[in-house]
C-alpha positions in Angstrom: -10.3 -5.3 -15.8 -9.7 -2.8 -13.3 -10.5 -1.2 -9.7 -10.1 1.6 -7.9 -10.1 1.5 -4.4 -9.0 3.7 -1.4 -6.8 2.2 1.6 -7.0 4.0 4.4 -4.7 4.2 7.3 -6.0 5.5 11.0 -3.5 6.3 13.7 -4.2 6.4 17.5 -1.8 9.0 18.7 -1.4 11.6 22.1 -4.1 14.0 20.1 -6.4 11.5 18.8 -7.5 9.7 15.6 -5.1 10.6 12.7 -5.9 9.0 9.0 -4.2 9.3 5.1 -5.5 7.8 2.3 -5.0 7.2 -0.9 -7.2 6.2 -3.8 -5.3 4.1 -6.0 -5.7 1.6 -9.0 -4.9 -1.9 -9.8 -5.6 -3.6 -13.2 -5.4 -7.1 -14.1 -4.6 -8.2 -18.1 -5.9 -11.6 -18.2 -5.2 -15.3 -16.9 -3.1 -18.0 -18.8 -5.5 -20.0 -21.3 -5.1 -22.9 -18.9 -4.6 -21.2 -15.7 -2.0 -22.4 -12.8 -4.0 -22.4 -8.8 -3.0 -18.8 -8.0 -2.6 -17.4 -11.6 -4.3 -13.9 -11.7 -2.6 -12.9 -15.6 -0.5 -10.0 -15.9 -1.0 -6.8 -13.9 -0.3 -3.6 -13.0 -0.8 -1.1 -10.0 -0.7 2.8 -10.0 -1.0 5.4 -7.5 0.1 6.9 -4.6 1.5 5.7 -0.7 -1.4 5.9 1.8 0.0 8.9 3.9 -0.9 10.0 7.4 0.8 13.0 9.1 1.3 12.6 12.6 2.5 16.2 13.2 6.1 17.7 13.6 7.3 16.8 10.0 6.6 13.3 10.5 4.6 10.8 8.4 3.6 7.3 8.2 3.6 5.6 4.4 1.9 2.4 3.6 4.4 1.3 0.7 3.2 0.5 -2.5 5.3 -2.7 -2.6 8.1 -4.1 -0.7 11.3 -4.9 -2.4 10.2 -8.7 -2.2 6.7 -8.1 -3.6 5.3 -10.2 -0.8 3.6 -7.0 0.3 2.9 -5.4 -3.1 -0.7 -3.6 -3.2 -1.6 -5.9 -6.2 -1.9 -9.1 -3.8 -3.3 -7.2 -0.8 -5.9 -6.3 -2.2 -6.2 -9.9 -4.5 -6.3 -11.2 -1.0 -9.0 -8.7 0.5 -11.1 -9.4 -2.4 -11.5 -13.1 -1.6 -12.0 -12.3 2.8 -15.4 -14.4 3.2 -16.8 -11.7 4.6 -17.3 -9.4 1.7 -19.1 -12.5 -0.3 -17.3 -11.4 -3.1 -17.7 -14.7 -4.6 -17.3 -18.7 -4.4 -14.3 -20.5 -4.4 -14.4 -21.0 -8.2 -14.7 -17.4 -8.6 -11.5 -15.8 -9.5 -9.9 -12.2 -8.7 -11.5 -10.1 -12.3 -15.1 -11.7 -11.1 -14.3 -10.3 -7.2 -13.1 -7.1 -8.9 -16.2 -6.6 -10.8 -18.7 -7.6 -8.1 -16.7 -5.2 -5.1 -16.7 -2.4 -7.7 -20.5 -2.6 -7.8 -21.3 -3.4 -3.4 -18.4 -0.6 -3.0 -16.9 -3.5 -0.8 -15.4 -2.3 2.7 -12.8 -4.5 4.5 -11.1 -3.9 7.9 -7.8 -5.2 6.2 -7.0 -8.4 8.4 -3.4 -8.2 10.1 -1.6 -10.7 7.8 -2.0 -8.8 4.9 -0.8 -5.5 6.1 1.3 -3.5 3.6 5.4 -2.4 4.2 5.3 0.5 6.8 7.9 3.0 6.7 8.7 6.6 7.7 11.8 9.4 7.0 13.6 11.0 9.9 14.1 13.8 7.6 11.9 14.6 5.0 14.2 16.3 3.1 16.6 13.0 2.8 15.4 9.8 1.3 18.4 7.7 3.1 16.7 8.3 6.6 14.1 6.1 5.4 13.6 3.4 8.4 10.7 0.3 8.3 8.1 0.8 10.9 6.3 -1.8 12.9 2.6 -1.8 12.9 2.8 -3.8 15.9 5.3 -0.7 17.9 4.5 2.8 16.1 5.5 3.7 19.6 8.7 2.3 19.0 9.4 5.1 16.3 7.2 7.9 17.3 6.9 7.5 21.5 4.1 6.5 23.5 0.6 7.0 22.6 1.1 5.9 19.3 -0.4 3.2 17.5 -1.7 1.9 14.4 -5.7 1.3 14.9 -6.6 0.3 11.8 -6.4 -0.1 7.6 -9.2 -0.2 5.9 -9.9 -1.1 2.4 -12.8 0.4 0.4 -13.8 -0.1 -3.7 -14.8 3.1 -5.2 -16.4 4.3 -8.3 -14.2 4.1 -11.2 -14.8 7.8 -11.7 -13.1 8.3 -8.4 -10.0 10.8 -9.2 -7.0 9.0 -8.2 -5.1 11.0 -5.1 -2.3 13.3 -6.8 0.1 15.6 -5.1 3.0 13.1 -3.8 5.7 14.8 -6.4 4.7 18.5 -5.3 4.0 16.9 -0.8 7.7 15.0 -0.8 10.3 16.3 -3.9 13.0 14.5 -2.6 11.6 11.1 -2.4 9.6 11.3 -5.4 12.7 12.6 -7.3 15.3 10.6 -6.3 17.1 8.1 -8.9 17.6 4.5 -7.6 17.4 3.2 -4.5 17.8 5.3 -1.4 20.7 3.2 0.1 22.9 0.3 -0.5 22.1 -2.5 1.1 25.8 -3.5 2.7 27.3 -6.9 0.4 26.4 -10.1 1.9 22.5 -8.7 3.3 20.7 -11.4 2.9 17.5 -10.3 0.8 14.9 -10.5 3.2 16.4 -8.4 6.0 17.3 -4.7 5.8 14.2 -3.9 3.0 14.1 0.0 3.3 17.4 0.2 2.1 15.9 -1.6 -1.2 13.1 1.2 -1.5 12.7 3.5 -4.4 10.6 6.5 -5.7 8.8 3.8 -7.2 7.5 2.7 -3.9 5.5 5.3 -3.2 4.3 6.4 -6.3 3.6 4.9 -9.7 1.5 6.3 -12.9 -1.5 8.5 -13.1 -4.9 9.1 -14.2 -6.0 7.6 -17.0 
């Protein structure tokens, strides 16, 4: 079973209303014969980072999944698909039967707070080790006042939908780079310093089928 879906990101800043999306894809394999609480099978996600440009060679990604996979696009959206108010289905209704019936309403969701992806952004461009994490609580923090993260918004689409392309040819250096972009220093503990644990893989995974 599968879905395709488009996240969108929309951005308050000193000019107005700036979104990216993407259209991307998550499929899910199958739950164990006797299923745990929580068990959604095996599963897989492709496509690209949600990407807004905010002017002056900077951007704002949505990762695809933090290095913990707390934040992984896989249970965001598992966790959308189950908001009450999309009536996706009852509480002995599990994530393929949500998938199938959002697919077919073209569910929209103003994704709640808690279940915000990894936000990140590149002083240079050019140099995947300038990657820094970005609050979505403080864009101002990293970009200067008048910026501010409205919104993300999560909408199923038709699975003849073309997945978004153009990462690879947009950001060469971060799609091309080998391994992760820094070492974490020895002794980090795991869940502090996470963009130095990001990857090409991050922000872009497969394509179309």
């Amino acid at each position: 079973m599968w879905l395709r879906y488009r996240l969108t990101l929309e951005v308050q800043t000193p000019e107005g209303i700036k979104t990216g999306s993407s259209v991307l894809e998550n499929t899910l394999y199958g739950r164990s014969v006797i299923p745990l609480p929580g068990d959604i099978g095996g599963a897989g996600s492709i496509g690209e980072a949600p990407t807004v440009d905010l002017g002056g060679g900077r951007y704002l990604f949505a990762v695809r999944a933090d290095p913990l996979y707390r934040r992984d696009f896989i249970t965001i959206v598992s966790k959308i698909l189950a908001y009450p108010e999309l009536k996706l289905g009852g509480p002995d209704d599990g994530t393929m039967e949500r998938m199938t019936k959002a697919t077919e309403t073209r569910a929209f969701a103003v994704v709640h707070r808690q279940d915000y992806p990894m936000l990140v952004t590149f002083a240079d461009m050019n140099d995947p080790r300038s990657v820094a994490e970005v609050s979505p609580d403080d864009l101002a923090a990293r970009f200067g006042a008048g910026y501010a993260l409205k919104r993300i918004t999560f909408e199923a689409v038709d699975h003849k939908t073309p997945l978004t392309t153009g990462f690879r040819d947009r950001f060469p250096a971060i799609a091309s780079h080998r391994g992760n972009f820094r070492t974490k220093p020895p002794n980090t503990p795991r869940d502090q310093r996470l963009d130095d644990s990001l990857g090409a893989s991050s922000f872009v995974a497969g394509g179309a089928r």
